[in-house]
C-alpha positions as CSV (number, residue, x, y, z in Angstrom):
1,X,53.0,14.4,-26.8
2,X,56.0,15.6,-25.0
3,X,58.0,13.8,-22.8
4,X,56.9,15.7,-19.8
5,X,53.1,15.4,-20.7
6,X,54.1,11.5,-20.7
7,X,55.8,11.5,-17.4
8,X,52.6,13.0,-15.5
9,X,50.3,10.5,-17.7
10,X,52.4,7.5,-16.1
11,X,52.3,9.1,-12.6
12,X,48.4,9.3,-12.5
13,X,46.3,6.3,-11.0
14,X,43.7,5.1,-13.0
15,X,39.9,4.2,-11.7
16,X,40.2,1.0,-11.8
17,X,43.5,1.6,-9.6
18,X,41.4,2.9,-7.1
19,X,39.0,0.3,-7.4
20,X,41.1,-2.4,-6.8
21,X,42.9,-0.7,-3.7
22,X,39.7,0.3,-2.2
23,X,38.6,-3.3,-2.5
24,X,42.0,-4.6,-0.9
25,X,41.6,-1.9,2.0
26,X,38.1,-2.8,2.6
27,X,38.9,-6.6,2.8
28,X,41.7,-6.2,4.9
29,X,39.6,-4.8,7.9
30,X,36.5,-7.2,7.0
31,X,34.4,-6.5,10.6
32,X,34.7,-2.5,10.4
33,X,33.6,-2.6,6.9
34,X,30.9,-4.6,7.1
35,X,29.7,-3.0,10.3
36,X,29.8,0.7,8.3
37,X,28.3,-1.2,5.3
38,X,25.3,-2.2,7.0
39,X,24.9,1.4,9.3
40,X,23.9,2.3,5.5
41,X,22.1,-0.5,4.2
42,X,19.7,0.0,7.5
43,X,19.0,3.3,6.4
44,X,18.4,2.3,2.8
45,X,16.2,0.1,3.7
46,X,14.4,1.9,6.2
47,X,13.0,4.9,3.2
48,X,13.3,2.2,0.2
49,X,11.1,-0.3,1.8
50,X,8.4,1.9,3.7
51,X,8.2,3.7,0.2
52,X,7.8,0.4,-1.2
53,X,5.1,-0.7,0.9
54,X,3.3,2.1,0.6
55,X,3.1,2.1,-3.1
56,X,2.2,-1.4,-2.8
57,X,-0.9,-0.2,-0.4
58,X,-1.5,2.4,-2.4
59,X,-2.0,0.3,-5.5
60,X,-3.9,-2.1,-3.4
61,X,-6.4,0.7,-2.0
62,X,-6.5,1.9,-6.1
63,X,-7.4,-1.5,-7.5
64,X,-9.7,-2.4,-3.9
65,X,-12.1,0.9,-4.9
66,X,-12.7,-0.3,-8.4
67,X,-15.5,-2.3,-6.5
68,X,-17.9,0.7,-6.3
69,X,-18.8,2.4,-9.6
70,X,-17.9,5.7,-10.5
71,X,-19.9,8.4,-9.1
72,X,-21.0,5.9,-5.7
73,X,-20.5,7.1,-2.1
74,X,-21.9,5.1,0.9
75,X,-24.3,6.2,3.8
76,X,-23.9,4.2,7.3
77,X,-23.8,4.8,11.2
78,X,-20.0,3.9,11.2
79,X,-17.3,6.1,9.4
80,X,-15.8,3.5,6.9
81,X,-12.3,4.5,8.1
82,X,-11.1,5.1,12.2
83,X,-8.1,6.2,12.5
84,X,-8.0,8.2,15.9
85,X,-11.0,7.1,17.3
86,X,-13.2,4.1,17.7
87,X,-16.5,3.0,17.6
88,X,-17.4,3.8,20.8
89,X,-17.3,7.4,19.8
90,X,-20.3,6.6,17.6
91,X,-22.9,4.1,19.3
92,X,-25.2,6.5,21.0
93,X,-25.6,7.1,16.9
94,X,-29.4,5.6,16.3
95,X,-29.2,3.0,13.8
96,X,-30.3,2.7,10.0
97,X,-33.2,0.6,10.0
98,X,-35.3,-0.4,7.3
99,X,-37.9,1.8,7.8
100,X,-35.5,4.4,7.1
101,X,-33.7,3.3,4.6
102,X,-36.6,2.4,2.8
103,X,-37.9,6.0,2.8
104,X,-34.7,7.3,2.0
105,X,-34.6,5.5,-1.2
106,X,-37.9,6.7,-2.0
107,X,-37.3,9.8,-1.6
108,X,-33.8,10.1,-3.3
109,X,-34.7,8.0,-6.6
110,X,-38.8,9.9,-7.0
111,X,-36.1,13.6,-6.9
112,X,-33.4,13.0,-8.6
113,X,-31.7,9.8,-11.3
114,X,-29.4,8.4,-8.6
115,X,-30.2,4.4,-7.6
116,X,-29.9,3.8,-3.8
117,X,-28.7,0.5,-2.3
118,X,-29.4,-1.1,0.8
119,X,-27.1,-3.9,2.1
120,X,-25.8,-6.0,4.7
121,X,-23.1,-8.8,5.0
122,X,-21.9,-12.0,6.9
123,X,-18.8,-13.5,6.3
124,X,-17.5,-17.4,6.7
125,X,-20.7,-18.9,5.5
126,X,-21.4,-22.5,4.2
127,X,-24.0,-23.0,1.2
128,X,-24.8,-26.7,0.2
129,X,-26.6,-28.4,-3.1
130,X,-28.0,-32.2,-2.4
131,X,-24.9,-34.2,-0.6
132,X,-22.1,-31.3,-2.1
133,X,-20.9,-28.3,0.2
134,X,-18.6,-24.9,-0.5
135,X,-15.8,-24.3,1.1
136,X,-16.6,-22.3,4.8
137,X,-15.6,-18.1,2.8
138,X,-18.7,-17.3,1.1
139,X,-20.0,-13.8,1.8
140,X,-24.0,-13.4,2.4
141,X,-25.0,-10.3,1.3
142,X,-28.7,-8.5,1.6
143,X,-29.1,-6.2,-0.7
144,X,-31.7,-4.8,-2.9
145,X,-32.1,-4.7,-7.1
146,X,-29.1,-1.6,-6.8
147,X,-26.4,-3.6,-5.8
148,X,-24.9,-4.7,-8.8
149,X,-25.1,-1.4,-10.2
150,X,-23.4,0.1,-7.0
151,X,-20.7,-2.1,-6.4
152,X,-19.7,-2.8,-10.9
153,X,-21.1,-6.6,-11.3
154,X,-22.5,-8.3,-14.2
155,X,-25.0,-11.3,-14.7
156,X,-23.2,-14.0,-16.8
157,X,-26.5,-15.6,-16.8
158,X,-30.1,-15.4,-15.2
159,X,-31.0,-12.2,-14.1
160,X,-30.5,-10.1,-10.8
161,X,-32.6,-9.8,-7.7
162,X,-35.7,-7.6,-8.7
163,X,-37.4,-5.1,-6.3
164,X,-40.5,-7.6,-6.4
165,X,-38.1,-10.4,-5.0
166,X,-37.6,-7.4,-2.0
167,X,-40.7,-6.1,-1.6
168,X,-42.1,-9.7,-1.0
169,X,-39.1,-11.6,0.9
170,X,-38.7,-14.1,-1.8
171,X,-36.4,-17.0,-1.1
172,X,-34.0,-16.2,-4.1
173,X,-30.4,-15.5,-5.0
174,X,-27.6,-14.6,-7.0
175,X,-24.2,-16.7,-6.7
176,X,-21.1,-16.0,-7.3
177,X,-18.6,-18.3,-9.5
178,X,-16.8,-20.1,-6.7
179,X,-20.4,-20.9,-6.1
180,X,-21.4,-22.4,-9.5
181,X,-17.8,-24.4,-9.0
182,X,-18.0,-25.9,-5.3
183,X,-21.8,-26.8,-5.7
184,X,-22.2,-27.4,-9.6
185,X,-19.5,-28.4,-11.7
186,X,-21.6,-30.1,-13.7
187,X,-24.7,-28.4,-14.2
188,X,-26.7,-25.5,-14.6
189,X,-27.2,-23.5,-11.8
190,X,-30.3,-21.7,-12.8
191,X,-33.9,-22.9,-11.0
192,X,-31.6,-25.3,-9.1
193,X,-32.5,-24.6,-4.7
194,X,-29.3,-24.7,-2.4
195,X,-29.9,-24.3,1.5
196,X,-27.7,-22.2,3.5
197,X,-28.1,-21.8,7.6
198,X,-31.3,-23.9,7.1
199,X,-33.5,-21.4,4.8
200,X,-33.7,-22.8,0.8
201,X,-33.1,-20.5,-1.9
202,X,-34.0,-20.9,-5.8
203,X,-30.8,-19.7,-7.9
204,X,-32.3,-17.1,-10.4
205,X,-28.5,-15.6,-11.4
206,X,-25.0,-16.1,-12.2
207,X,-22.4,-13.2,-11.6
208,X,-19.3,-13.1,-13.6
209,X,-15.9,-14.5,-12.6
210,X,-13.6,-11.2,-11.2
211,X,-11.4,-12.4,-9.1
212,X,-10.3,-11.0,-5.4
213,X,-9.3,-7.4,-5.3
214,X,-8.5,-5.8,-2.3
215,X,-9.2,-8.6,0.4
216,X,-13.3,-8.7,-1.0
217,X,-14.0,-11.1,-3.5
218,X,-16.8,-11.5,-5.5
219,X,-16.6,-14.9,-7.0
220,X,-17.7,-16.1,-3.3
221,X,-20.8,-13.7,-2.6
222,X,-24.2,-15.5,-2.2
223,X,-26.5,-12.5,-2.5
224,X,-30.3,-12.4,-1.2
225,X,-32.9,-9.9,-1.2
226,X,-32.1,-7.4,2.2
227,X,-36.0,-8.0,3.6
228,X,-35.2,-12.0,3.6
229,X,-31.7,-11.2,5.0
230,X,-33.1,-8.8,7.8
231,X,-35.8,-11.3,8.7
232,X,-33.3,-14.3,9.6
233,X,-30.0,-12.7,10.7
234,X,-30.6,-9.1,12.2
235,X,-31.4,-8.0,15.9
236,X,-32.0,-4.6,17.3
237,X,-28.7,-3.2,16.9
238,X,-28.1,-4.3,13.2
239,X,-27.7,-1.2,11.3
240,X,-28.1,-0.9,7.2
241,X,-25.7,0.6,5.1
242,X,-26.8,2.3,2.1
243,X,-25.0,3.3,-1.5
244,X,-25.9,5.5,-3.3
245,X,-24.8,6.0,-7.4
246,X,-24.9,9.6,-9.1
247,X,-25.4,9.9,-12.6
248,X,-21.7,10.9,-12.9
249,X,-18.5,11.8,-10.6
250,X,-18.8,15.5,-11.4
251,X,-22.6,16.4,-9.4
252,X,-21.5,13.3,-6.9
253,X,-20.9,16.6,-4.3
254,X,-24.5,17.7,-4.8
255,X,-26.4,14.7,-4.6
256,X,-24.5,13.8,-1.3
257,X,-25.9,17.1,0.1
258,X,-29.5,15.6,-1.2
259,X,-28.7,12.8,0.6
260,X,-27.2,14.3,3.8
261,X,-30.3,16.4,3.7
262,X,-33.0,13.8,2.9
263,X,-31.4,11.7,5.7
264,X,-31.5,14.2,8.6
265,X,-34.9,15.4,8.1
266,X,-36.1,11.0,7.7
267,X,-33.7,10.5,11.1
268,X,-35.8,14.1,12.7
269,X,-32.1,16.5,13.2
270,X,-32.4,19.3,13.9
271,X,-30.8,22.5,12.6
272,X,-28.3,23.0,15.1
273,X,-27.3,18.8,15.5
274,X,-24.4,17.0,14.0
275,X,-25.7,14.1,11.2
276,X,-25.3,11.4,13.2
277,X,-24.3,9.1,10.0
278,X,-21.4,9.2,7.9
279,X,-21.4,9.7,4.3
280,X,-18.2,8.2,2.8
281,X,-16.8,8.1,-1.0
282,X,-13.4,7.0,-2.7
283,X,-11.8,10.7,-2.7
284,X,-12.4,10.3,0.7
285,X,-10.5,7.0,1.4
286,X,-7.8,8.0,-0.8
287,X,-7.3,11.6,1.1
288,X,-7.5,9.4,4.2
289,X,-4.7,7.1,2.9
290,X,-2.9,10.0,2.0
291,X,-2.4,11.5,5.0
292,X,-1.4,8.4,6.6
293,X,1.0,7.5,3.6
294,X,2.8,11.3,4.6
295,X,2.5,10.5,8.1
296,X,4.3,7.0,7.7
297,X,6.9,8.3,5.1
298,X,8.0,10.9,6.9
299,X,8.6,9.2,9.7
300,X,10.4,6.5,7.8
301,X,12.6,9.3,6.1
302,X,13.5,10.9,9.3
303,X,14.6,7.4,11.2
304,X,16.5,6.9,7.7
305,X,18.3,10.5,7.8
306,X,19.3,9.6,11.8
307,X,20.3,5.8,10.5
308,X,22.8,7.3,7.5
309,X,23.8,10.4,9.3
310,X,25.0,7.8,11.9
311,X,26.3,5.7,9.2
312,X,27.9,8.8,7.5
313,X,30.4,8.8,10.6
314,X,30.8,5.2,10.6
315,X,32.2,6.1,7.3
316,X,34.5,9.1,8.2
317,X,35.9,6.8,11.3
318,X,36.9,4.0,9.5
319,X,38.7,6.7,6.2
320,X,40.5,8.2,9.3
321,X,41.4,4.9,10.7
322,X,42.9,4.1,7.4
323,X,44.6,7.1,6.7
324,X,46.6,6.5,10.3
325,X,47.2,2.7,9.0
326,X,47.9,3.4,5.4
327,X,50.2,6.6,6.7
328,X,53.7,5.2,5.2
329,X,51.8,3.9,2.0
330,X,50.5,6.9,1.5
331,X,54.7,7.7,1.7
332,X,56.4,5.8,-0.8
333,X,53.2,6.4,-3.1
334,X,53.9,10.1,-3.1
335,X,57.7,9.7,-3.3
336,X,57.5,7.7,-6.6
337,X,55.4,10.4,-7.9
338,X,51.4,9.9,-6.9
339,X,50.0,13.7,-6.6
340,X,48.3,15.1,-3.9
341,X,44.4,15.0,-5.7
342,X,45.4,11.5,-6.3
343,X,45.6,10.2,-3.1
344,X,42.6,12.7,-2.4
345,X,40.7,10.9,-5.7
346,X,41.4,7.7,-4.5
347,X,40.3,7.8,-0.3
348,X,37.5,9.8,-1.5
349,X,36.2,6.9,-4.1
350,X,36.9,4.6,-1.3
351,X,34.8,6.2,0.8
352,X,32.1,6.5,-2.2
353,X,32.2,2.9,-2.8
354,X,31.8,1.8,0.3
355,X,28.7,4.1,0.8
356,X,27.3,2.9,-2.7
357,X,28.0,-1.1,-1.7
358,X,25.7,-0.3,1.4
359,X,23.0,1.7,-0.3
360,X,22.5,-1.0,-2.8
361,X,22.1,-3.8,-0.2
362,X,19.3,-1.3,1.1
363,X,17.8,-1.1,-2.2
364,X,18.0,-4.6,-2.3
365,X,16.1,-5.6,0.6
366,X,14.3,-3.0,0.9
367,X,12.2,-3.7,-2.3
368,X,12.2,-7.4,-1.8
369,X,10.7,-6.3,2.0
370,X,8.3,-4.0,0.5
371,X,7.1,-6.6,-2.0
372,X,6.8,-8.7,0.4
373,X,4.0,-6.8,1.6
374,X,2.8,-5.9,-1.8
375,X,2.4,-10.1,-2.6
376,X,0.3,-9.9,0.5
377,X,-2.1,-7.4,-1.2
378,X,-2.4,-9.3,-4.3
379,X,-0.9,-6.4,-5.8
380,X,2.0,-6.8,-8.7
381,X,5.8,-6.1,-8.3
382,X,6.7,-2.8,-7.3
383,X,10.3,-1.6,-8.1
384,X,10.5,2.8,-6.8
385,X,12.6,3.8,-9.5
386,X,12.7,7.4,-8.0
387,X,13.3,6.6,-4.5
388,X,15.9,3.9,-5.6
389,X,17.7,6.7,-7.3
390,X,17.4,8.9,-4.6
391,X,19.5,6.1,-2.3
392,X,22.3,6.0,-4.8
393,X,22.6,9.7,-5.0
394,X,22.5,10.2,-1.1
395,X,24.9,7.6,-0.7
396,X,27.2,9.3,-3.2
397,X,26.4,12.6,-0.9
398,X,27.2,10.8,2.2
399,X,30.0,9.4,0.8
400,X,31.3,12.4,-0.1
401,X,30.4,14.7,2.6
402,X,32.0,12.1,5.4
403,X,34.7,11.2,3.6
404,X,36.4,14.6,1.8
405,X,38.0,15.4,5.0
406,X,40.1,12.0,5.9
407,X,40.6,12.5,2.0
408,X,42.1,15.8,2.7
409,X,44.0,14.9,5.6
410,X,45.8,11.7,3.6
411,X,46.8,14.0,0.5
412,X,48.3,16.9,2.6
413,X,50.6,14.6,4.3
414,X,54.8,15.2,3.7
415,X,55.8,12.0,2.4
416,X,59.4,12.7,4.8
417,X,56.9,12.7,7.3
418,X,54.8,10.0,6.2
419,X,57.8,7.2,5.7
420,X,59.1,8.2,9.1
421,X,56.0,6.8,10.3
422,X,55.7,3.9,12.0
């Protein structure tokens, strides 16, 4: 190596150099720092944590339709999901009653192999054995010998409700595990009579332990036949829902045009009228979901593109700021030797680093906000890999873009003119 190749060497700054100087600078004006520093961890944030969140939700809503089988899309007065509109839109709708649903099943079973359930719910319910209560969360459910089928439950032990127990309003039931625990930790369930809002009903099943999924859970369901639930708890508004299972997800689209057919000759529509029903299946949620989940991101990218544009001239005001204060350093560096493109290399990291330092505070918080909201959903740890990287390289851009031209200014500065500087 020759002499002059080793002269040049010694001249250049090294990365750490710039590091350490960056670092110094940065400290030495503490408030503006900080202040530009967080401009970019707020929009970080914003995109990393709505992204977050709605992975979370989306894994929630993923795991939450795993309680209907594969090939099962429901029948009721209401739309399952409102998103513009409310129910007021729909209660000149006639009801589902029995009558109807009754025939419907009928009719859908005898002309094709799809199993129709009817069902009904109350929530916050008390069940009690002898001098022993459960706790005041267990779900009534009316339903018929489908439901299990419908919405994927086994029978650890006993059997299910039969379509005898429905046709003649027997006082039976199936409980769920939480059951079994609260009112017999001790004992076998089975033939055992627990009374619940004054009406007694013989245990003649067990259901599996699942677990809660999605805000339902079926450990907690105490489930009767729908003609002994319709005789004690509804009025002349209640309205059945109704479930219906394909043989498989690929002619689900056909037998819900049986279905939509079947229902508006039972419900007397005419050609030219709108079903007044809705018929509602997982693709559906999920296409719903999705269009919110675009709706929501996009505006969460736009408010973060205003929040780091805004931050991105945080950054070029405080490089420029330096540059003036930093004006006779920038001097005597370049009179001992320092090139141009190293002053350039070294305000330009500067500005790099502090974008990066602020977009990893926004990663940070963002995912710890968004699983925040995933915990909620009883839904596992979420880390966005891709949006994460995304942050890092925008900051990088941001850094860059904001910060090349108080970069430029400091390395075409005379160092006569910078030492004269005061």
């Amino acid at each position: 190596m020759s002499d002059r190749s080793r002269f040049d060497r010694s001249k250049r700054i090294r990365p750490w150099e710039i590091v350490t100087m960056g670092l110094v600078s940065l400290n030495s004006n503490k408030l503006r720092s900080s202040l530009t520093i967080l401009g970019i961890a707020i929009g970080v944030f914003s995109v990393v944590g709505v992204m977050t969140a709605l992975s979370a939700m989306r894994s929630s809503i993923d795991k939450g339709l795993e309680v209907f089988a594969g090939g099962v899309f429901q029948v009721s007065k209401y739309p399952a999901v409102r998103i513009n509109d409310g129910w007021w839109n729909y209660r000149d709708r006639p009801r589902i009653d029995y009558r109807q649903a009754r025939r419907f099943k009928i009719l859908m079973e005898s002309e094709s192999d799809s199993l129709v359930c009817m069902f009904l719910g109350d929530g916050g319910e008390i069940a009690s054995y002898k001098d022993r209560k459960s706790e005041r969360n267990l779900r009534i459910i009316g339903s018929n010998e489908n439901y299990l089928e419908c919405f994927p439950m086994d029978v650890e032990y006993g059997r299910n409700l039969s379509a005898e127990d429905v046709e003649f309003n027997r006082t039976v039931t199936v409980i769920g595990a939480n059951v079994v625990k609260a009112l017999f930790p001790d004992e076998n369930p089975i033939g055992k009579v627990i009374t619940q809002r004054g009406t007694k009903y013989t245990i003649v099943g067990v259901l599996e332990e699942k677990g809660q999924s999605f805000g339902s859970n079926p450990d907690v369901l105490v489930i009767i036949p729908i003609t002994r639930f319709l005789s004690i708890r509804a009025n002349n508004n209640t309205s059945l829902q109704l479930a219906v299972k394909a043989p498989s997800i690929d002619v689900m689209s056909e037998y819900q045009d049986q279905a939509i057919g079947l229902l508006r000759t039972i419900r007397g529509l005419a050609p030219e009228d709108p079903n007044n029903f809705d018929i509602t299946s997982n693709d559906a949620i999920q296409d719903i979901f999705d269009g919110i989940a675009i709706v929501i991101g996009t505006g969460g990218l736009i408010i973060s593109a205003i929040a780091l544009v805004t931050a991105g001239v945080g950054v070029m005001n405080i490089m420029l700021v330096s540059v003036t204060e930093r004006t006779r350093e920038i001097g005597i560096r370049k009179s001992i030797g320092a090139r141009s493109k190293d002053i350039l290399k070294q305000f330009l990291l500067e500005a790099i680093f502090l974008s990066e330092v602020g977009g990893v505070l926004g990663i940070f918080f963002g995912i710890v906000a968004g699983n925040i909201i995933a915990a909620q959903m009883d839904v596992s740890m979420i880390f966005p890999w891709f949006w994460a990287g995304v942050a890092i390289i925008t900051c990088s851009m941001i850094g860059i873009v904001f910060g090349i031209y108080p970069a430029y200014k400091a390395a075409k500065l005379h160092p006569i003119d910078a030492l004269r500087f005061e």
